[in-house]
PAVEX-991076 format. One line per field, with one value per residue (C-alpha): residue number from 1; chain; z, y, x. Coordinates in Angstrom, 3 decimals. Layout:
nr <- c(NUM|...)
kette <- c(A|...)
Z <- c(Z|...)
Y <- c(Y|...)
X <- c(X|...)
This chain:
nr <- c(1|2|3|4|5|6|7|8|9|10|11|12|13|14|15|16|17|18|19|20|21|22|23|24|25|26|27|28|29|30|31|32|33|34|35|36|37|38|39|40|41|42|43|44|45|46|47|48|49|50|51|52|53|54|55|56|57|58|59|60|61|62|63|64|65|66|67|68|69|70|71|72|73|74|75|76|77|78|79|80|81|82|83|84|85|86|87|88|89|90|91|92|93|94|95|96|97|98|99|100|101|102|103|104|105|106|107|108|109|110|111|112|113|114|115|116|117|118|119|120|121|122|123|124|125|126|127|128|129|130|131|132|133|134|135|136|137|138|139|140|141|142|143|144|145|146|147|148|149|150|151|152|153|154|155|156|157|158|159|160|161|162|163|164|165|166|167|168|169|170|171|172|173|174|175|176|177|178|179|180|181|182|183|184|185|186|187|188|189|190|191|192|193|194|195|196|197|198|199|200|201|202|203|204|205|206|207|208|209|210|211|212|213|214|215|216|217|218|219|220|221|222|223|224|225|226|227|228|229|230|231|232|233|234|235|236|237|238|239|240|241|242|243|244|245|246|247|248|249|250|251|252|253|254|255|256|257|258|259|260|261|262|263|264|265|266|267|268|269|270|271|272|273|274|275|276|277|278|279|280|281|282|283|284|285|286|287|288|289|290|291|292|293|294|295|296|297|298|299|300|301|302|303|304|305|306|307|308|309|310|311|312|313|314|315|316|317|318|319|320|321|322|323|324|325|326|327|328|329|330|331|332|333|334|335|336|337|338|339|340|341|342|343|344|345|346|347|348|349|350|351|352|353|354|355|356|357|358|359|360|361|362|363|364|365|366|367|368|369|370|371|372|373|374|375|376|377|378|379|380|381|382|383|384|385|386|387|388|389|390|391|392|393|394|395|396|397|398|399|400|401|402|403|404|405|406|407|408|409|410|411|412|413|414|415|416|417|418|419|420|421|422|423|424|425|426|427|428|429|430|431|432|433|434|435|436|437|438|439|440|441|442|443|444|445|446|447|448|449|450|451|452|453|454|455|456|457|458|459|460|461|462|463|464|465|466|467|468|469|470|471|472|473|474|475|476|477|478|479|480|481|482|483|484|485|486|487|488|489|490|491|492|493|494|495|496)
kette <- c(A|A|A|A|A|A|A|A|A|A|A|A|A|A|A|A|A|A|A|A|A|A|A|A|A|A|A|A|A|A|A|A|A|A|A|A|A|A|A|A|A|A|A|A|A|A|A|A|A|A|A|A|A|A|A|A|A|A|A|A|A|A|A|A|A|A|A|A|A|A|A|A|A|A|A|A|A|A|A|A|A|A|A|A|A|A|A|A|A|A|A|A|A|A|A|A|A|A|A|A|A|A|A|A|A|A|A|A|A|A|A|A|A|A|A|A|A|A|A|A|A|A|A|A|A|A|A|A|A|A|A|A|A|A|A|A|A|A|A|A|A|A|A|A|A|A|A|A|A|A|A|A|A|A|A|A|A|A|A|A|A|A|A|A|A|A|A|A|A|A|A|A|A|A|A|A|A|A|A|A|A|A|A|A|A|A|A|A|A|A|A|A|A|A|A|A|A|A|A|A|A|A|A|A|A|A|A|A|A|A|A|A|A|A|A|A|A|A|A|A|A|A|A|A|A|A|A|A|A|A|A|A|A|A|A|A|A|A|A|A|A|A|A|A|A|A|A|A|A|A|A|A|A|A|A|A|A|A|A|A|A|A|A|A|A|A|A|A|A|A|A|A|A|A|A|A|A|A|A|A|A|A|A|A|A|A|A|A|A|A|A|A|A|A|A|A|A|A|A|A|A|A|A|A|A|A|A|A|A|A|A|A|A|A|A|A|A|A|A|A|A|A|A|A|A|A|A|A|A|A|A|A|A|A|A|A|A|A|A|A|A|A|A|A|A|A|A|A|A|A|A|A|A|A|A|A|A|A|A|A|A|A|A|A|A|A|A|A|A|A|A|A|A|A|A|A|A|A|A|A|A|A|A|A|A|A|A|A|A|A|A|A|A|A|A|A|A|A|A|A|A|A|A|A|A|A|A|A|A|A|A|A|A|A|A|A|A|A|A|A|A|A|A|A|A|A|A|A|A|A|A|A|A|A|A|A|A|A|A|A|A|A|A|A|A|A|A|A|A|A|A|A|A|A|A|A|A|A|A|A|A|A|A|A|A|A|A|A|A|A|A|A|A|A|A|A|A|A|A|A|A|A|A|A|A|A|A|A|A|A|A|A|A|A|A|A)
Z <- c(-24.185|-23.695|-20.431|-20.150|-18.914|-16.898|-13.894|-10.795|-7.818|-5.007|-2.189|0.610|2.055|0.479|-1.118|1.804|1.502|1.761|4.532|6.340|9.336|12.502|14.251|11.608|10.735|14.467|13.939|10.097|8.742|5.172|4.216|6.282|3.199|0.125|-2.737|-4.713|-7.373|-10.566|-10.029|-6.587|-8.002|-11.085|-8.218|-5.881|-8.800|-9.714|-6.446|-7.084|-8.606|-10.598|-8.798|-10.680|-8.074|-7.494|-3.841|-3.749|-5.802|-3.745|-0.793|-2.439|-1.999|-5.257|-7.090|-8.595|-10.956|-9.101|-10.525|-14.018|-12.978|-10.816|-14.399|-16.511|-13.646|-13.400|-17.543|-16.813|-18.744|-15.561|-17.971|-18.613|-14.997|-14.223|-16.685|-14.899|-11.352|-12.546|-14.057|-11.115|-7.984|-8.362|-6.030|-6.436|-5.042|-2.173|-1.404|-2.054|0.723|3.635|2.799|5.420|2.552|5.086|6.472|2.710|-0.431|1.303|3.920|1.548|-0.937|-1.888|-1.835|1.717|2.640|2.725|3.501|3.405|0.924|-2.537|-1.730|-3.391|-1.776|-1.998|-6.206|-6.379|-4.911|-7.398|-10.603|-9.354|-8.817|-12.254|-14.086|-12.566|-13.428|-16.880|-17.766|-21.672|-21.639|-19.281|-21.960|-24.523|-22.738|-22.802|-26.177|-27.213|-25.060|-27.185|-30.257|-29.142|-27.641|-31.385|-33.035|-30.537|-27.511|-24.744|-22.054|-23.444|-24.133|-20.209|-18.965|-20.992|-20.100|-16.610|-16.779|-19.579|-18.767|-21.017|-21.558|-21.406|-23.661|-21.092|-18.276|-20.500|-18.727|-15.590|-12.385|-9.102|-5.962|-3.565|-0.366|1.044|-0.443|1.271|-0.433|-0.675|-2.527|-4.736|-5.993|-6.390|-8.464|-10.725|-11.381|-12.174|-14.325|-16.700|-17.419|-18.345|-15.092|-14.424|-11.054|-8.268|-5.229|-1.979|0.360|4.198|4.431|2.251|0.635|-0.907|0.267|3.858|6.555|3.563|4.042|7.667|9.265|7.787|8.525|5.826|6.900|5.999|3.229|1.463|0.858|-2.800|-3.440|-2.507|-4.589|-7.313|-7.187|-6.397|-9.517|-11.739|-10.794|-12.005|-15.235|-16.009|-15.505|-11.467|-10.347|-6.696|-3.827|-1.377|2.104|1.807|4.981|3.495|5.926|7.075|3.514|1.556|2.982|0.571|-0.441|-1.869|-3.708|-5.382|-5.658|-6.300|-7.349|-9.922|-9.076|-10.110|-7.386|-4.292|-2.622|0.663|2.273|4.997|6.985|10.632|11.947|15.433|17.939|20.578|24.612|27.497|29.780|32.673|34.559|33.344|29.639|29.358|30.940|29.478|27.164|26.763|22.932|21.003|18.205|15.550|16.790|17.068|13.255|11.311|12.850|11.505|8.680|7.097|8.507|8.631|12.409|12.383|10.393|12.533|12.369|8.539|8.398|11.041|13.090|16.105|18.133|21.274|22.247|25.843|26.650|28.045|25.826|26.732|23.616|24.605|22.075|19.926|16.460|13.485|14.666|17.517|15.695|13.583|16.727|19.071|15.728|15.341|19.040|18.555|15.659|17.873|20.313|22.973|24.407|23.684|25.788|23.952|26.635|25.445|27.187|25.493|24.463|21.777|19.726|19.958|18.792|15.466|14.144|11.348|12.457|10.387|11.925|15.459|14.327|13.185|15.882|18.352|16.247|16.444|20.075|21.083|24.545|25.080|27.932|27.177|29.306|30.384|30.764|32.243|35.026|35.689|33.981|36.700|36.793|38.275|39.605|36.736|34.657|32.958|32.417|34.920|34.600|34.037|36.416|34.892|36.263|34.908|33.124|32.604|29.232|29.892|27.874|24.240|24.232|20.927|18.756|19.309|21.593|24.784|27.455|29.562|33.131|35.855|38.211|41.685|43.479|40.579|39.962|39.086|37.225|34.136|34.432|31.240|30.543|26.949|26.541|23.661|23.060|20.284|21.018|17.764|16.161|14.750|12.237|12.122|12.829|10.564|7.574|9.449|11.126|7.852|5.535|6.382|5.318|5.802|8.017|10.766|13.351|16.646|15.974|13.566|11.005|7.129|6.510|3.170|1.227|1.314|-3.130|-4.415|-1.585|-2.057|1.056|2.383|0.247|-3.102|-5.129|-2.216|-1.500|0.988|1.580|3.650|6.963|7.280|6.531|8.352|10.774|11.303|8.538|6.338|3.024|0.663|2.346|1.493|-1.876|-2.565|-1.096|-3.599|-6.320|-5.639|-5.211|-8.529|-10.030|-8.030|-9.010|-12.902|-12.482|-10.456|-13.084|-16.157|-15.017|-13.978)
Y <- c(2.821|0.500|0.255|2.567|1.789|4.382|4.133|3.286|5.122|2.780|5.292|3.754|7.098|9.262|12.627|15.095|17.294|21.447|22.518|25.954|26.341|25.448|28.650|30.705|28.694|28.160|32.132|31.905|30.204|29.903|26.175|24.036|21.697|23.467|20.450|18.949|20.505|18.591|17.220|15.966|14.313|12.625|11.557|10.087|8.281|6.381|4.640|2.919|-0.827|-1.169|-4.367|-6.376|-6.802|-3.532|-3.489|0.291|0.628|-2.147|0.249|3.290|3.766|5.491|3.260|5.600|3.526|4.762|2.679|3.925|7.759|7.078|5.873|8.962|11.150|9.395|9.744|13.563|13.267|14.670|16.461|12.675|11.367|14.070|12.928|9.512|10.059|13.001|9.666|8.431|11.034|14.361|16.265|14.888|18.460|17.708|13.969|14.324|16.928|15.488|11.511|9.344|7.631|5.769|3.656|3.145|3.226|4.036|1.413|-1.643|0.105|-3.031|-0.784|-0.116|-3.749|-2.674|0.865|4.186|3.297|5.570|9.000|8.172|11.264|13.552|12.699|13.010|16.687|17.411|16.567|18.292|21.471|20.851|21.041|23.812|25.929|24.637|24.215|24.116|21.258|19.306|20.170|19.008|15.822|15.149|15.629|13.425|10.659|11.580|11.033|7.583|6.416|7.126|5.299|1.965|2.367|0.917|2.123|5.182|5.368|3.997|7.001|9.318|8.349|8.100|11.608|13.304|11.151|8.768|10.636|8.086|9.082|7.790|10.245|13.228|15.223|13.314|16.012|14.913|17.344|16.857|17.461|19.041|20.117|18.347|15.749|12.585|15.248|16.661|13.568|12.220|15.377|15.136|11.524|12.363|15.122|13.426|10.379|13.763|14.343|17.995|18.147|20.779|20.906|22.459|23.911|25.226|27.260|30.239|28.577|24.531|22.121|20.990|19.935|21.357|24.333|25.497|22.174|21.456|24.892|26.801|25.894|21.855|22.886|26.306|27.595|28.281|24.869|23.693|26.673|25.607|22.157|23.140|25.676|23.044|21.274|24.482|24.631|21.376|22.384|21.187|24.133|25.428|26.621|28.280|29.414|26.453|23.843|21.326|20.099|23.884|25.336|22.384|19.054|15.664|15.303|18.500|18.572|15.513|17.041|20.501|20.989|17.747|15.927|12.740|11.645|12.636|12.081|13.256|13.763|16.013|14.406|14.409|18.138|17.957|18.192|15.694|16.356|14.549|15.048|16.942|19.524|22.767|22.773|25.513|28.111|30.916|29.945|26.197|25.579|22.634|22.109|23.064|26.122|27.183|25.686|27.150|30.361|30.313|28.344|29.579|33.169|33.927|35.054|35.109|37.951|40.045|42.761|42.941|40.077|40.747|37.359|37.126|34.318|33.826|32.987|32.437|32.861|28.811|26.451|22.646|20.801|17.391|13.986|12.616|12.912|15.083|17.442|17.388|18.205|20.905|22.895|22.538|23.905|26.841|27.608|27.812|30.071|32.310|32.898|30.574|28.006|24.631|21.098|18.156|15.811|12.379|9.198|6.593|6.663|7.731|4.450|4.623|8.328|8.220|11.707|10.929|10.770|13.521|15.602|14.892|15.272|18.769|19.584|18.724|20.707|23.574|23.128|21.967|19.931|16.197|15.132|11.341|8.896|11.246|11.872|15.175|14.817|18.166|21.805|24.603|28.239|31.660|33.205|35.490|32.133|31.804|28.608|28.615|24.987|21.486|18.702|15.642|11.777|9.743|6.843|3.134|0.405|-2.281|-5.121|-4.278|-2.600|-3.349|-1.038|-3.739|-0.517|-1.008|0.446|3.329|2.963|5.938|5.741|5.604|9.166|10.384|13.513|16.766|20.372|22.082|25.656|26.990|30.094|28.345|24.392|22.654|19.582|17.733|14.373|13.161|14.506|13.100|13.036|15.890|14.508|17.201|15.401|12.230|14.030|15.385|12.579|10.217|6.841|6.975|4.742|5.715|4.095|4.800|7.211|8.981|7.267|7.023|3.707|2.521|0.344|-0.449|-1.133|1.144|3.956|3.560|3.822|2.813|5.268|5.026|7.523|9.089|7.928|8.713|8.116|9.510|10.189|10.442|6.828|5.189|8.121|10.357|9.111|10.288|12.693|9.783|7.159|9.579|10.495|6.483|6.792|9.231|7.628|4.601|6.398|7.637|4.422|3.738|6.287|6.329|2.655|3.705|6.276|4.267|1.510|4.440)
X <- c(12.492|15.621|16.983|20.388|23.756|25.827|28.328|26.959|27.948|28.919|28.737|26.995|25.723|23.033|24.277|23.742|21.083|22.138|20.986|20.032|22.632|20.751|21.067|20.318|17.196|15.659|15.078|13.226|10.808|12.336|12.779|15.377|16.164|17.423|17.264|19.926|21.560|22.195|25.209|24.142|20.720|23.043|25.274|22.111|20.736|23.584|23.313|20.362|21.354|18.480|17.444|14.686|12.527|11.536|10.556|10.372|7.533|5.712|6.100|5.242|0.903|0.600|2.877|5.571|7.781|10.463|13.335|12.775|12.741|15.914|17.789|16.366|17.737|21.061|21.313|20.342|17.146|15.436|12.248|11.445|11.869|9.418|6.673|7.092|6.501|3.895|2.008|1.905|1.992|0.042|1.594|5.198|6.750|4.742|5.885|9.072|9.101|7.124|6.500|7.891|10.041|11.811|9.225|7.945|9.864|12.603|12.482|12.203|15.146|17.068|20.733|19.676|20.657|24.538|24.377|21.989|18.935|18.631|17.283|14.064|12.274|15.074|15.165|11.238|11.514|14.283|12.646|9.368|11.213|13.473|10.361|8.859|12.024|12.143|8.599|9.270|12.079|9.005|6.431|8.659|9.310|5.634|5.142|8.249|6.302|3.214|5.259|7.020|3.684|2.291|4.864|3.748|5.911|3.470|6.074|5.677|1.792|1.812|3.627|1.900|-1.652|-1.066|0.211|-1.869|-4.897|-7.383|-10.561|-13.047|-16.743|-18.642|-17.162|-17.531|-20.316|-20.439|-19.985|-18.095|-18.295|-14.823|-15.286|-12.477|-9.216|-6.244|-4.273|-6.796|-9.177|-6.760|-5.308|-8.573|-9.825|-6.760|-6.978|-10.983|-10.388|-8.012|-10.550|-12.790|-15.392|-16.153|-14.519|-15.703|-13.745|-15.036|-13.445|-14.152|-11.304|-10.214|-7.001|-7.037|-4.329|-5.964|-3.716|-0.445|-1.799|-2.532|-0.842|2.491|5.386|6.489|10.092|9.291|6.728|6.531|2.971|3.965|4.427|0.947|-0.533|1.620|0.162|-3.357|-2.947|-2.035|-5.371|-7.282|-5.298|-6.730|-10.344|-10.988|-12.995|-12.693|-15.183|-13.852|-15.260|-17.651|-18.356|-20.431|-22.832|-23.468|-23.820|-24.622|-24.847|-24.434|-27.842|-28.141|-24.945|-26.296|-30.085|-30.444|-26.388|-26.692|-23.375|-23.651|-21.161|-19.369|-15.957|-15.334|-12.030|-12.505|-9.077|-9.118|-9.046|-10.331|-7.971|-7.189|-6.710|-5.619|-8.216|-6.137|-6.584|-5.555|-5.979|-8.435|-5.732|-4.650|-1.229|-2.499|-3.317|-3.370|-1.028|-3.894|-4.399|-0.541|-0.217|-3.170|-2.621|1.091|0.774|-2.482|-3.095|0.721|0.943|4.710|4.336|2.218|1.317|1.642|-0.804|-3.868|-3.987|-1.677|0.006|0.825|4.382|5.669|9.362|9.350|7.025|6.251|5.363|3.174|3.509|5.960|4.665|5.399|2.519|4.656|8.025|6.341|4.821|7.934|10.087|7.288|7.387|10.839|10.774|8.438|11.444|10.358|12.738|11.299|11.025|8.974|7.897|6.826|5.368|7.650|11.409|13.036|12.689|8.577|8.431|6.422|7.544|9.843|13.778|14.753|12.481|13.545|17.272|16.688|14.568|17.503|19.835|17.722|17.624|14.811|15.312|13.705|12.366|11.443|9.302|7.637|3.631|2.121|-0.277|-1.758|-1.326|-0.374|-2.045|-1.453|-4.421|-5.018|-5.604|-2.201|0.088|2.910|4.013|3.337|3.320|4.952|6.306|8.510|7.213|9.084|7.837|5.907|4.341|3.413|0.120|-2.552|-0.561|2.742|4.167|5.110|3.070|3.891|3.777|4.172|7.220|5.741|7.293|8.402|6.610|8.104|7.428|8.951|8.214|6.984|4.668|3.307|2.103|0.624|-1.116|0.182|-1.528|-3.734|-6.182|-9.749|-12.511|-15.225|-18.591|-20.283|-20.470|-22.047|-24.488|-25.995|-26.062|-28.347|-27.492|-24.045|-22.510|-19.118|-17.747|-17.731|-15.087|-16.728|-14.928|-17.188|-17.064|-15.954|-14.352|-10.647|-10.710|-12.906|-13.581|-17.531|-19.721|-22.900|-24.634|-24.935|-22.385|-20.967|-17.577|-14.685|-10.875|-7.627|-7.651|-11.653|-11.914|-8.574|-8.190|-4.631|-2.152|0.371|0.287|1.254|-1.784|-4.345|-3.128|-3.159|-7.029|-7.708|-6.369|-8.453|-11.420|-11.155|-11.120|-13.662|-16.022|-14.940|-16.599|-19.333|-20.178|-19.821|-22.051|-24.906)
């Protein structure tokens, strides 16, 4: 597998992504970004310069060989660049739609030095979808890999057994119970499956995916794309429970006792919602951005009353934080009907929600009121949100996170009337599974404990990774944890 020669594109601006128009998507919920089309992913690719340092894949936590995909989609052999980053990413529609490339891959992109970085994301989503429309040229890709791999190509046996998998003998037999089905879980039920585990995933809810599911909008990630990735899983023989909350139904012990799983990974994620403390947060209208997401995003609200679960939407909604949690309830609210004002503590430089999503979020016209920090929720006296009581807020000193810190304006309170507020201020770990496994050691913050290499905790066989291990993080972070943990197990298992 030589390396190829074609023109390079010198362009230093990514291709554009189509978009929906902004009015006409503030009132759906069908996807904003519509993909590349051939020609425009041929045209993308051609920017990258194929440095040989490869700094991209350093910053990528699953380690996508993303400069060799880039050249098979710039030749327009885009079946093949999907068997590479398949190798290496198992949810690769997924990333490519809600990864924070730009602080990752992205970020470190060598052709970003003079100009816009490759659209490293924007490619992965477009060979994900390619093959899914063309599932024979895909298959047929694989099984030219197969062939070359046969013949002693050791690129291509690499590709093809990251992607295919290595059975190993002494795996064969060997059960693993997941705990939870969001992305750590899924990648690491994949990655088990291939080396030949018998892989059974459980699941609290009623549909896999986790936080893709009821926490990310259809409009930023369609629910047909999870099921089509969590589907895949099945084809390959991972098995699914649904409906079951280990530590209620089952806790670990008895999945390893009476069930016979030889080992266990949990990624449970960090669903509990966070609050500020103030006064007024248990009126009527006040929600926290869970709530407002699962009910949309998992029971379909904003298609009431053809689907049975409602949502409450105000006319005037105040939307509290500054991450993507943030972004994604203040563009739901939004959705709903309700005019929408994010208020934040910091400026716009400190927000953490990804810039793309803020820039879409003003076009759909959501209004930003930064530096600012509500102090107290207002009420009517039938219990019912009538406004928020706010100050201004100046930076400080850099806090422990490297931020600076927020301090309150002396005088400078004020109210935003609003008849609809949620909290979109971090989230944490469920302490269920802690408080039923004995022998299993957290943090004060209800954080498992485990190791950063191989995912293994305190207790023998059990391990843990994503955002129940590090806390809140991104998609890609926990997929890396659960691709690590399945090393770490397939080792753990072939030594018992």
């Amino acid at each position: 597998m030589a390396r190829m020669s074609y023109e390079a594109n010198k362009q230093k601006t990514m291709v554009p992504m189509p978009e929906l128009d902004p009015v006409e998507r503030s009132k759906t919920f069908d996807e904003v970004a519509l993909g590349y089309s051939e020609e425009e992913a041929v045209a993308e690719a051609r920017r990258c310069i194929q440095c040989p340092n490869t700094p991209c894949v350093s910053g990528c936590p699953v380690g996508v060989p993303i400069p060799r995909f880039i050249e098979q989609v710039a030749q327009g052999n885009f079946a093949r660049a999907y068997a590479i980053v398949k190798g290496a990413n198992a949810l690769p529609a997924v990333c490519g739609r809600v990864c924070p490339q730009e602080t990752q891959c992205e970020g470190v992109c060598t052709r970003g030095k003079n100009g816009e970085p490759v659209g490293i994301g924007r490619l992965e989503r477009f060979v994900s979808d390619w093959a899914f429309t063309h599932p024979a040229e895909a298959a047929k890709a694989m099984d030219e890999l197969r062939e070359e791999c046969a013949a002693g190509d050791e690129v291509a046996c690499s590709i093809w057994r990251n992607a295919e998998g290595a059975v190993s003998k002494d795996l064969i037999g060997k059960r693993v119970a997941v705990v939870g089905s969001g992305p750590a879980s899924l990648t690491c039920a994949g990655e088990l499956a291939k080396r030949g585990c018998e892989v059974t995933v459980f699941e609290a809810l009623h549909k896999a995916g986790g936080v893709l599911t009821y926490g990310i909008p259809e409009f930023r990630l369609p629910k047909h794309i999870v099921e089509r990735e969590a589907s895949k899983l099945g084809d390959s023989g991972v098995s699914f429970e649904m409906n079951a909350l280990v530590g209620k139904l089952y806790d670990i012990d008895e999945l390893m006792g009476e069930r016979g799983f030889d080992a266990v990974f949990v990624g449970t994620g960090a669903g509990l919602p966070g609050y500020l403390g103030i006064e007024g947060e248990g009126l009527n209208g006040s929600m926290v951005a869970s709530e407002l997401l699962t009910r949309v995003n998992l029971m379909k609200a904003y298609r009431f009353p053809e689907y049975e679960t409602p949502v409450y939407a105000g006319k005037k909604c105040v939307v509290v934080g500054g991450g993507n949690v943030a972004m994604d309830a203040a563009r739901t609210a939004r959705r709903l009907g309700a005019e929408v004002t994010v208020v934040y503590r910091r400026g716009r430089e400190e927000m953490p929600a990804r810039a793309e999503e803020i820039h879409h979020a003003e076009q759909e016209g959501i209004d930003f009121q930064l530096l600012t920090n509500p102090t107290r929720i207002l009420g009517d006296d039938k219990g019912w949100v009538t406004g928020v009581e706010c100050v201004r807020m100046e930076l400080g000193e850099p806090d422990a996170s490297g931020r600076r810190r927020p301090q309150p304006v002396e005088g400078s309170a004020f109210v935003i009337d609003c008849d609809m507020l949620v909290m979109a201020v971090g989230s944490k770990t469920n302490p269920l599974i802690a408080q039923t496994t004995p022998g299993l050691e957290v943090t004060s913050r209800n954080l498992i404990v485990a190791d950063e290499g191989t995912c293994a905790t305190s207790k023998p066989g059990v391990f843990a990774g994503g955002d129940t291990v590090i806390g809140a993080a991104t998609v890609i972070l926990a997929m890396g944890a659960g691709k690590r943990a399945a090393t770490g197990i397939a080792e753990y298992l072939t030594k018992e």
